[in-house]
N, C-alpha and C positions, 0 to 999 in steps of 0.2 A: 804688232810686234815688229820692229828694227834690228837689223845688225848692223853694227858697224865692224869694218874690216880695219886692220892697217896691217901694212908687210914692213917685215924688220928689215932691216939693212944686208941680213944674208939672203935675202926675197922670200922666206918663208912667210905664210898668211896667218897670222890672228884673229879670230870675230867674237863681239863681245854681244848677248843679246840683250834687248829692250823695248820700254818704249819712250816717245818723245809727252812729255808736259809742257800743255803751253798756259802763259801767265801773261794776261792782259793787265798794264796800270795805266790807267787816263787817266789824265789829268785835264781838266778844262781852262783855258784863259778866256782873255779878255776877246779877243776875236778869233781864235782859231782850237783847236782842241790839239794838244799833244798827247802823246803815247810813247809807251815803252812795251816790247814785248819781249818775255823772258823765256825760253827752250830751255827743258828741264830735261835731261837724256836718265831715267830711272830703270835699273836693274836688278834681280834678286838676287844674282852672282857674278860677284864683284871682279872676279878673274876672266882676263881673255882664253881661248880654247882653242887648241887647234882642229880645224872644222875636216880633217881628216880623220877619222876612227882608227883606233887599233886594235887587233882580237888577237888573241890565242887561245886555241884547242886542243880540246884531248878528247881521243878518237877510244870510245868503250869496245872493250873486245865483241868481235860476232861472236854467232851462237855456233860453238864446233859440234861435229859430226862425222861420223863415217856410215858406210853402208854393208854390211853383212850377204854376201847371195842367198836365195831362194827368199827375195824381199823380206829378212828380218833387219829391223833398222835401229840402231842404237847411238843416240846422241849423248853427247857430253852435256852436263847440265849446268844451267848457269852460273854466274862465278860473282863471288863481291870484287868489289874494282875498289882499290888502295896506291891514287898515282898521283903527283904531282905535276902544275903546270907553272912554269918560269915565268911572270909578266912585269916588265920592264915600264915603269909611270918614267918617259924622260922629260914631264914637265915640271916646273918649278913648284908646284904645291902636290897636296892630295887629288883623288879623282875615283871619282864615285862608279862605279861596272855596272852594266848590266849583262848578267849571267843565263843563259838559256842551259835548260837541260832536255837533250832530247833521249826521248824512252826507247826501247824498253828498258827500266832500274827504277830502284823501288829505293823509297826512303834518303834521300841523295843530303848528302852533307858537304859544306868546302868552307876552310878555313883560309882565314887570311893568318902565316906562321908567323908574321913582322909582328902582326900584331895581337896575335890569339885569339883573334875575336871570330865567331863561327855561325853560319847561316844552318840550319837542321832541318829539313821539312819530313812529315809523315807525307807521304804519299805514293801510290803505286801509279807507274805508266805503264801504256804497252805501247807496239810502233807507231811513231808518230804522233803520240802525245808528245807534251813540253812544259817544264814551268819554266815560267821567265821572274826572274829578282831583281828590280831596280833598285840599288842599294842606294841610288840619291833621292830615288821620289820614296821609296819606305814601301815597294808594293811587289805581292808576291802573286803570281795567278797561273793554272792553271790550264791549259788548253786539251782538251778532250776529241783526239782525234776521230773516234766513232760519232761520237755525237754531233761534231761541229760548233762546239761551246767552247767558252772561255769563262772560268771562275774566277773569283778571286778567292783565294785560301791559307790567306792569313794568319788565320786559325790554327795552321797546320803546322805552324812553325814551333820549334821546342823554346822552352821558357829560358833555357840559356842562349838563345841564337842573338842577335843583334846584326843589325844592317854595320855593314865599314866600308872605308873607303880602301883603294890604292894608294899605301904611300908611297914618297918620292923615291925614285929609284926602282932596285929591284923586291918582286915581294915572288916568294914563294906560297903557294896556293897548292892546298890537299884538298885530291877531292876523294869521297867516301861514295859511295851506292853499291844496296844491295840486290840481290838476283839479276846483273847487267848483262841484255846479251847483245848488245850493240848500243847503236847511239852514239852523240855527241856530249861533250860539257864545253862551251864559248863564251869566255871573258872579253868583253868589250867596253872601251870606256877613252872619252877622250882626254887630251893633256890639255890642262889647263896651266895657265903663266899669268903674272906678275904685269 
């Protein structure tokens, strides 16, 4: 696999990936043999990217508490989390996220609001678990912080969910989980151009 690079005129960088096909023709004469050789530069996505990442996060509330004297202790108990995160695609097409969510939150949902289309999963974490959603490669999984595994849990997606992209511009993004008592939610995803 190849990239090729090119910087625009404002010296911003470009990288498009691939790889290089090569096409031998010979041709035979009378005394000597010629050739032609052809370099075929083949890619599955047709857009250049900027090879810089961008993310935005939204930080899930901790888990509150107070303390009582004569050690009676009384926490607050967890809370569903109902919050939006602002992400800005300033590239010329769509552009595909990948979403981590870290635990502890149970059952976590996020819509893309541009375009209504919504990611759903069944599933419980506690700290330091995580699913991660590749919404360009279609894959959803699991990572099980006690255990030190990694599922994939595909399965667990609801029949209305569908993978989306970022489109151009700004998208607002709701995100939903329930019993959150901290954690992360992190949109990443790079811009792609023309």
């Amino acid at each position: 696999l190849y990239t090729l690079r090119k910087v625009t005129e404002d010296g911003r960088t470009r990288d498009i990936k691939g790889e290089f096909v090569t096409i031998e023709d010979r041709i035979e004469g009378a005394s000597r043999m010629f050739g032609k050789v052809t370099h075929i530069f083949v890619t599955e996505d047709s857009f250049f990217f900027d090879p810089t990442p961008k993310s935005e996060a939204l930080a899930l509330p901790p888990e509150g508490g107070f303390s009582i004297p004569l050690s009676v202790d009384v926490s607050v108990a967890a809370t569903d989390i109902d919050g939006y995160v602002t992400v800005d695609n300033q590239g010329d097409v769509e552009a595909w996220p990948i979403i981590r969510i870290t635990g502890p939150s149970d059952n976590p949902s996020i819509t893309n609001d541009e375009t209504t289309k919504v990611m759903a999963i069944t599933q419980s974490m506690d700290v330091n678990d995580y699913i991660e959603i590749d919404m360009g490669e279609a894959t959803v999984v699991w990572y099980d912080a006690t255990a030190g595994t990694t599922t994939n849990i595909i399965e667990a997606i609801s029949a209305a969910s569908e993978f989306w992209p970022l489109t151009r511009g700004s998208n607002t993004i709701h995100v939903e989980a329930e019993a959150a008592v901290g954690g992360t939610i992190t949109i990443s995803w790079y811009e792609r151009f023309l």
